[in-house]
C-alpha positions in Angstrom: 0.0 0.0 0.0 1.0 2.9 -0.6 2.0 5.5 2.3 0.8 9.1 3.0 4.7 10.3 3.7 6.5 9.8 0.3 3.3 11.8 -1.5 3.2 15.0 0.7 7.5 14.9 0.3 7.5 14.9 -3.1 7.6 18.2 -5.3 6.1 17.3 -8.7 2.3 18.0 -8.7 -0.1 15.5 -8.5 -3.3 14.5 -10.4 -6.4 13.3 -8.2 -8.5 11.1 -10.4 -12.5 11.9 -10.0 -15.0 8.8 -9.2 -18.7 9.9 -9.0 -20.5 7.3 -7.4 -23.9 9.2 -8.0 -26.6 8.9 -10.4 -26.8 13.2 -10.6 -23.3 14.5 -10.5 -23.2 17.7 -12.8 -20.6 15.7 -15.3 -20.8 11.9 -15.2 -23.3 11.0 -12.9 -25.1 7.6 -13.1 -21.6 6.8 -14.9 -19.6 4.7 -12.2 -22.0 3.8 -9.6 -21.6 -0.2 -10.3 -18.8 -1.9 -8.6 -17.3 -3.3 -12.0 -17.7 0.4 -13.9 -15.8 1.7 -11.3 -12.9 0.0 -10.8 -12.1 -0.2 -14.7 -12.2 3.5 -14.7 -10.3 3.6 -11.7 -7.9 1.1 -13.8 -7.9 3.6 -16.8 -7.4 7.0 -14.4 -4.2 5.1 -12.9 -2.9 4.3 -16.7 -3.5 7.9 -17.9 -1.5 9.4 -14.6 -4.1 9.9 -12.0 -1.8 9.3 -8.1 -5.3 9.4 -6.3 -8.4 8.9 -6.9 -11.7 10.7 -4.7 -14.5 8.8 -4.7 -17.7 10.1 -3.9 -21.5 9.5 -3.4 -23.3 12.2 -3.0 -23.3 14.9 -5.4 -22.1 18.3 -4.7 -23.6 20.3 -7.4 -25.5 23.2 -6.7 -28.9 22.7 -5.4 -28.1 19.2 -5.5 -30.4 17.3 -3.1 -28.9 15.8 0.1 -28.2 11.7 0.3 -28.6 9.8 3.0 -25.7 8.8 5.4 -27.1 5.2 4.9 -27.6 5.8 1.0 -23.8 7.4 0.5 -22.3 4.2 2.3 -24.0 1.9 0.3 -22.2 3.8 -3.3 -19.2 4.1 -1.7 -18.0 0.8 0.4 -18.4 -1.4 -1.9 -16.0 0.1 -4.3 -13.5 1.2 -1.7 -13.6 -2.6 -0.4 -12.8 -3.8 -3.9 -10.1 -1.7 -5.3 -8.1 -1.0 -2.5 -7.2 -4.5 -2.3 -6.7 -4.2 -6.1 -4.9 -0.9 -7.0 -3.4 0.6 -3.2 -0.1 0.0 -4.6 -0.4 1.8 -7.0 -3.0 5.3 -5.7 -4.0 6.7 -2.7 -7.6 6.8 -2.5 -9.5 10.0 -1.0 -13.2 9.5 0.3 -15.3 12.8 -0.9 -17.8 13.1 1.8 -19.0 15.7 4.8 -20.4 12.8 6.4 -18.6 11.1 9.9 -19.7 8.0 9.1 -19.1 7.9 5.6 -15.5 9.2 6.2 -14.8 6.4 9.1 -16.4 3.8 6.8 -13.9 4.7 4.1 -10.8 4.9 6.2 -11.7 1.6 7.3 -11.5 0.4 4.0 -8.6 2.0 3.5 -8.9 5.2 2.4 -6.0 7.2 3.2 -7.6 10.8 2.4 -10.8 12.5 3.6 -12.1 15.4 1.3 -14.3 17.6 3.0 -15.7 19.7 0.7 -17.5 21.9 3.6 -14.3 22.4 5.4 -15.3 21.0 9.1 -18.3 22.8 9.0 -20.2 19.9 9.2 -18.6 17.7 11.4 -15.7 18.9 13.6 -15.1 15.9 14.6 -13.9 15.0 11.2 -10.3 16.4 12.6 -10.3 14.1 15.4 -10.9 11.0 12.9 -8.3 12.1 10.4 -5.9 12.4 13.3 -6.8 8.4 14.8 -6.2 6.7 11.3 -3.1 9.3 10.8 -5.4 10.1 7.2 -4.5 13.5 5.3 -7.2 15.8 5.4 -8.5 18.0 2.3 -9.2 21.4 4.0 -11.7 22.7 0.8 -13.7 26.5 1.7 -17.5 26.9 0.8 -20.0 29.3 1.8 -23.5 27.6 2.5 -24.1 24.1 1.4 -24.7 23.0 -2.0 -28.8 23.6 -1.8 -27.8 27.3 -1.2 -24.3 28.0 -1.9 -25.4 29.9 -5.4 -28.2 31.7 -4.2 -25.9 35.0 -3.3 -22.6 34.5 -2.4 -21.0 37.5 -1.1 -17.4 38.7 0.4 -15.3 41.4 1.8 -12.8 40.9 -0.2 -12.7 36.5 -1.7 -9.3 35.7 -2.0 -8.4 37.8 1.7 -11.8 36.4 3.2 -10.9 32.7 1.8 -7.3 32.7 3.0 -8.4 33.4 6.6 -10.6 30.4 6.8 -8.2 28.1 5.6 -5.6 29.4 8.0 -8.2 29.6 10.9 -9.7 25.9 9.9 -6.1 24.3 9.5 -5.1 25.6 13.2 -7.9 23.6 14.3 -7.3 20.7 12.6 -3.4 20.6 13.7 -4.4 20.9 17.3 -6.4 17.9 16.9 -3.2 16.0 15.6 -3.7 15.9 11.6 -0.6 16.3 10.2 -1.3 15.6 6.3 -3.2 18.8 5.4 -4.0 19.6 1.8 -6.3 23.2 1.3 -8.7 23.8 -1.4 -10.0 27.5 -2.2 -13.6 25.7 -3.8 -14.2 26.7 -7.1 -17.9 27.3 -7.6 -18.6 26.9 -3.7 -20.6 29.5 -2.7 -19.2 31.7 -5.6 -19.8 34.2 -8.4 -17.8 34.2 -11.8 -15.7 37.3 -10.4 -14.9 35.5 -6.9 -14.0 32.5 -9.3 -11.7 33.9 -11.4 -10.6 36.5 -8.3 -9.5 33.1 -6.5 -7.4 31.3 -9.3 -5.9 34.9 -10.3 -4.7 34.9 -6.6 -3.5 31.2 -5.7 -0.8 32.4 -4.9 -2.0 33.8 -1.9 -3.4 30.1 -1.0 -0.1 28.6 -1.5 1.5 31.0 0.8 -0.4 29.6 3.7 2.2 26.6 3.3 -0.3 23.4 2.7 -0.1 21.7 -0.6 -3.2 23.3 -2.9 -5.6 21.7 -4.6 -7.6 23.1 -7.4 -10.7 21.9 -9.0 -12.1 24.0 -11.3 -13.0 20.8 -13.7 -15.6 21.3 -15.9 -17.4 24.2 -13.8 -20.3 26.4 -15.0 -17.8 29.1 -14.6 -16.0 27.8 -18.0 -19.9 27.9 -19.2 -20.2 31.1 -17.9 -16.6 32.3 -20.0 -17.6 30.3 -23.1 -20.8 31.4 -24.3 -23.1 29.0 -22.5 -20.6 26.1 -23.5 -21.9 22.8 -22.4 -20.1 20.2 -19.7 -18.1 18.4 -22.9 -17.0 21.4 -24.1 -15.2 23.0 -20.8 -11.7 20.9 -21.2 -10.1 23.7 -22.6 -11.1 26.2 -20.1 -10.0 23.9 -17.5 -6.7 23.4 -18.7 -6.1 26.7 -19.1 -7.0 27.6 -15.6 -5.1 24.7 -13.8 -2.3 25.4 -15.9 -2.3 29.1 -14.6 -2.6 27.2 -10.5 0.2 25.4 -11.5 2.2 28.5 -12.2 1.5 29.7 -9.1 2.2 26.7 -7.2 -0.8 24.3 -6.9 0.5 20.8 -6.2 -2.5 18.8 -6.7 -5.6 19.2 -9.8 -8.7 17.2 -9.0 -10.2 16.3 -12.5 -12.5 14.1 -14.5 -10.3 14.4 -17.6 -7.3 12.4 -16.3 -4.9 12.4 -19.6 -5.8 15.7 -20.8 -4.7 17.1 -17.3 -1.2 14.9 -17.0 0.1 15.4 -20.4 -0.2 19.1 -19.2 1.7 18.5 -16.1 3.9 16.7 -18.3 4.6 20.3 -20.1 4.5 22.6 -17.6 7.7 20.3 -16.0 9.3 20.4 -19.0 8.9 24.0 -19.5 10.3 24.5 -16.2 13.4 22.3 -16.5 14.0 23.9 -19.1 14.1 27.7 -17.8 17.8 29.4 -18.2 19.4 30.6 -14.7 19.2 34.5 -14.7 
């Protein structure tokens, strides 16, 4: 299996692999909720670069409607109980869930990530678990859940306002013992266009807190918004261009659904900065 230690101390960044175990998520829901569909695209994401792969079960798209602890268990178990056997030697593998019991399910199945897209808002107490199975801990921001996070979001200032939760939120989460900490600004969480592109114009100001960043701007509505009303399929471009500009800044990690797109332009951006000429 595969250990939390040699990931966090390596510098190349990272691509986390997304597994929707939902029948409604905005971009392949209903895609990989069987057992069998999952783990041969779990299969393909590890071929086409992916280091770890985030499996959820309840949607997170706006206005989405909630699951059931009970319901989110019984999409996500099974799947973690059959390819961490199978690939753990090969990928970490990240539970996506605000839920307790979800997250302790997965962790007992060996899970060595929980990604909390409401940031301990939740559940608190999600620190406290991380800490007992030593898991990492994906610190993401979001303002009001997902059945209201797009009715008006509003900030001070976002990037400023966004910083101080994540420093405030990963205080806690060290007292409680975590010590793998990954943050997440959350694209599209409780966010307008401008605070969208306002927070991936200013990642650098998220990597200055001193976690590893994430970024998932995958397929969002904002690349929609940009692109004349451009449908789900027709967002790669956007994306690229907008995780290429995180990794500029410094983002280590890009949670996507298009696994090869996004590591042959990993695969660039390192060669383009081997290749830079001392001054």
């Amino acid at each position: 299996m595969l250990a939390l230690a040699p990931f966090f101390a390596k510098e190349r960044p990272s691509i986390m692999g997304v597994l929707n175990a939902t029948p409604d998520s905005f971009s392949d829901g209903g895609q990989f909720n069987r057992v069998s569909a999952a783990l041969h695209r779990i299969d393909e994401m590890i071929a086409q670069g992916a280091s770890i792969i985030d499996i959820g079960g309840e949607s997170t798209r706006p206005y989405a409607p909630v699951v059931e602890e009970s319901e989110e268990i019984r999409r996500v178990i099974p799947i973690l109980q059959n390819a961490v056997p199978r690939f753990s030697d090969q990928v970490l593998f990240s539970i996506d869930t605000t839920k307790y019991g979800v997250a302790e399910q997965a962790l007992d199945a060996g899970a060595l990530i929980i990604n909390d897209v409401s940031g301990l808002q939740k559940s608190p107490a999600m620190a406290s678990l991380a800490a007992s199975f030593n898991a990492a801990y994906i610190l993401m921001h979001a303002q009001g859940s997902p059945q209201d996070m797009q009715d008006n979001p509003s900030y001070t200032h976002a990037v400023t306002d966004i910083v101080d939760f994540l420093v405030q939120q990963s205080v806690f989460l060290q007292r409680e013992g975590v010590e793998h900490i990954i943050v997440d600004p959350g694209i599209g969480f409780g966010k307008s266009l401008d605070h969208n592109l306002q927070i991936i114009a200013g990642l650098d100001k998220v990597v200055e807190i001193g976690f590893p960043v994430l970024l998932g701007a995958s397929r969002k509505s904002m690349f929609g918004q940009l692109l004349d009303d451009r449908g789900v399929e027709g967002r790669l471009a956007g994306t690229l261009a907008a995780h290429y500009h995180g990794l500029m800044q410094g983002v280590r990690i890009l949670r996507v659904h298009d696994v090869q797109e996004a590591s042959d332009s990993v695969r660039v951006f390192e060669a383009l900065q081997a290749a830079k000429q001392p001054e």
